[in-house]
N, C-alpha and C positions, 0 to 999 in steps of 0.2 A: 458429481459436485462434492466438493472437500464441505465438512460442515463448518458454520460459524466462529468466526474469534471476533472476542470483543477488548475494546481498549479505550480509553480516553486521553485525551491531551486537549489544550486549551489556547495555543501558541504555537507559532512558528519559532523558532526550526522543527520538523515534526516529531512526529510518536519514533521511540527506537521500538521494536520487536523485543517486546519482553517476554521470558519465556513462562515466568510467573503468572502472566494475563492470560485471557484469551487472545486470538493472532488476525482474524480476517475481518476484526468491525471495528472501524476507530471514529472518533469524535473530534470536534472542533467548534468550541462556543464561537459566536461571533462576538467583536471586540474592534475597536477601533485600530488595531495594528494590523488588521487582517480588511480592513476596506478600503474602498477606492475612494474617489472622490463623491459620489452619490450616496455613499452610507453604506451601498450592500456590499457581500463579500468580493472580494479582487479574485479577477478569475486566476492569476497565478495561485491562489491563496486556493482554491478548489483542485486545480492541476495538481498542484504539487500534496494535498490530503489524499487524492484516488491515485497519485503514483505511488507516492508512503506503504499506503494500506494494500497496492498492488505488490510492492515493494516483501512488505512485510510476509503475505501468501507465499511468496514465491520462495523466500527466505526458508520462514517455516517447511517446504516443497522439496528442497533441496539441502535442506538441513535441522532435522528433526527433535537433535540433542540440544538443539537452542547456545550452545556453544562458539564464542564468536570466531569463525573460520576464516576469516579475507579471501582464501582460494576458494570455497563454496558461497561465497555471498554472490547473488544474483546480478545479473546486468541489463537494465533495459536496453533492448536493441532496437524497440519505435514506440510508439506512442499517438493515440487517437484518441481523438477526445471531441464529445458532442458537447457543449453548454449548452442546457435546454433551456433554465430560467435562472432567480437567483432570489434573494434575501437579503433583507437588513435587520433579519434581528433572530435568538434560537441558536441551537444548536443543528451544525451537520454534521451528518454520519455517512460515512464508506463501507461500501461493503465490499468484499474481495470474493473471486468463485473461480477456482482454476477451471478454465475450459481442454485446456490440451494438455497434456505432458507427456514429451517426447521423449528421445535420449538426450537430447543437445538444447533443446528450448521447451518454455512456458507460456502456453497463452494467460492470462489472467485478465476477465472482467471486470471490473469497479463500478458500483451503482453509487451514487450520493443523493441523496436524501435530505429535507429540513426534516424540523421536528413537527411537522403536519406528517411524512413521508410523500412528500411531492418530490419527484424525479426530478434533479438539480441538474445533474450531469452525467454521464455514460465516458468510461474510459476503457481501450482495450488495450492490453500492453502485453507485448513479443519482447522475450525476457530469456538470456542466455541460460541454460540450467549445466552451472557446471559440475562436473564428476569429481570426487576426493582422488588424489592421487592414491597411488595404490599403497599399502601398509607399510611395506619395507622401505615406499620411498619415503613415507612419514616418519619415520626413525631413524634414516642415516640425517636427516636434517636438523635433526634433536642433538 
């Protein structure tokens, strides 16, 4: 297991991977642009925090300089996801845990949490890990 990154954001559209933070924990207050019609959070609004913060592990995984790459940024290839329960009010948090790392993909777990840490939802995400082109071909491009 890679250890901990920590992060905050407060709002949709999500957290970017900053390389100044921590990279595998991110946050999200709850907030009335973030729920559904009942008060509690909108489960896209959960999906898309454990993909972010899956998002962002993977990033981190396959690009370590924190330099923004386009050709090393990750690509979810599926996506799974349990909704266990949920909340109307507090703070969630994602956690990220690289389970596999291949040549060619990333598994990454995502745990989400309220601020009691009751399991919110379970995300496992199959995530392309691509390879930097090779040196010289980064320079005739330049």
């Amino acid at each position: 297991m890679i250890g901990p990154l920590r992060r905050r954001a407060d709002a949709l559209p999500g957290p970017a991977c900053d390389p100044a933070r921590a990279r595998r924990k991110v946050s999200r207050v709850a907030s009335p642009t973030l729920a559904q019609l009942t008060g509690r959070f909108h489960a896209g609004a959960i999906i898309a925090l454990a993909d972010e913060t899956a998002t962002c592990a993977a990033m981190w995984e396959t690009n370590p300089s924190g330099e923004l790459r386009p050709e090393l940024f990750p690509l979810t290839l599926q996506l799974s996801v349990n909704l266990i329960r949920n909340t109307d009010r507090g703070t969630l948090t994602a956690e990220a845990h690289i389970v596999h790392r291949g040549r060619t993909t990333l598994v990454v777990e995502v745990k989400v949490f309220d601020d009691r840490r009751r399991l919110i939802a379970k995300l496992a995400a199959t995530q392309l890990a691509p390879a930097a082109p090779p040196a010289e071909a980064r320079s005739r491009e330049a």
